[in-house]
N, C-alpha and C positions, 0 to 999 in steps of 0.2 A: 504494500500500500504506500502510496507517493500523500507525501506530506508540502504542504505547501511555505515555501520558505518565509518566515517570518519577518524579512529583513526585505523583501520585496514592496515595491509599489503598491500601494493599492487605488483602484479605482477611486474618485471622490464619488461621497456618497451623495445620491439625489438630496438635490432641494428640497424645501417643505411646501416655500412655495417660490413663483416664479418671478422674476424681478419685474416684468410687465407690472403681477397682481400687485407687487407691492407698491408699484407708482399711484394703481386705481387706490389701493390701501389710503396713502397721501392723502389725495382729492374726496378719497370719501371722511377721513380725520377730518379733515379742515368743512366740510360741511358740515358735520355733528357737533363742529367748536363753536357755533353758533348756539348752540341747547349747551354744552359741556366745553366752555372753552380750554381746557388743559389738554385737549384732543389734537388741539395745531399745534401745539408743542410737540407731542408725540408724532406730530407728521414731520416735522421738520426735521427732527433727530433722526427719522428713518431716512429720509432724505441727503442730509449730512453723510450718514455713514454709508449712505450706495453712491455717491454719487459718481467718487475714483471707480469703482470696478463695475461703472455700469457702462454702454456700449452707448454708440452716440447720440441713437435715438432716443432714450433712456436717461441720459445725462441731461437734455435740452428738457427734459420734462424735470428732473430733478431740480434744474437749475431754477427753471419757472416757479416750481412749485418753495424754492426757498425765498426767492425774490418776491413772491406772494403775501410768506409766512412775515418778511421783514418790513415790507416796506405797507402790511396791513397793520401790522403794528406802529409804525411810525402813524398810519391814519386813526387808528383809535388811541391812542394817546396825548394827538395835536385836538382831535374831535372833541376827547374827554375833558380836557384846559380850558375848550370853546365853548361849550358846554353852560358854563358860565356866563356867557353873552350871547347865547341862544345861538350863534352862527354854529357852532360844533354839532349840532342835531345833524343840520346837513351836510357837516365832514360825515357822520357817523353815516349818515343814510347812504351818501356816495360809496363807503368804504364797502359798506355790504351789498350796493349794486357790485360793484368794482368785483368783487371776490367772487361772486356768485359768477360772476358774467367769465373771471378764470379759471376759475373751476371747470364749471360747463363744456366751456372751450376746449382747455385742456381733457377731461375723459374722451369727449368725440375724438379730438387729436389720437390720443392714444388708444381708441379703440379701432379708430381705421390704420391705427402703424407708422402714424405722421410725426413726426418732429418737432417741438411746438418752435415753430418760423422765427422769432425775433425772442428768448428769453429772459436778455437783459431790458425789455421794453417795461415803461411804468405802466402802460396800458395793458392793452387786452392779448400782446405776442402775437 
């Protein structure tokens, strides 16, 4: 009976899941941060940590989707100040068109296999 050498390669083992689902993962966190906002947190982190080993398509949503998590933050934070002088309702209203309208965007992008076009854009990519 042949024994298998210890000291050999082994295959890596399957994923749990696929680096596509974990982009869709992202965009669905950051939609449920709206009821649970500690959820875009946890998208960003997963985002952060794929985004070196992800492939280019992959990356360009990775990218979007941090530049999402930061610069939504910059908008509820300047909203939150405004707030105060009534004008911050509509940073805030803006910010959640703005986020929804990336989101959205982004799944279709990545459900049809696309890129998202422009990542570093403050708009909609």
């Amino acid at each position: 009976m042949a024994y298998a050498d210890p000291n050999a390669p082994r295959p890596p083992a399957p994923q749990a899941v696929s680096n596509t689902t974990l982009a869709m993962v992202v965009y669905v966190l950051y939609f449920v941060s709206y009821f649970f906002p500690l959820t875009a947190l946890a998208g960003v982190i997963i985002a952060h940590i794929q985004l070196d080993a992800a492939d280019a398509l992959l990356q360009s949503h990775y990218r979007f989707q941090i530049r999402t998590f930061w610069i939504g933050l910059l908008y509820i934070v300047v909203g939150g100040l405004l707030t105060l002088v009534l004008i911050g309702w509509l940073v805030l209203l803006w910010w959640f068109i703005w986020t929804l309208v990336r989101c959205i965007k982004g799944i279709l992008a990545l459900n049809e296999g696309r890129p998202i076009a422009n990542p570093a854009s403050w708009m909609f990519g």
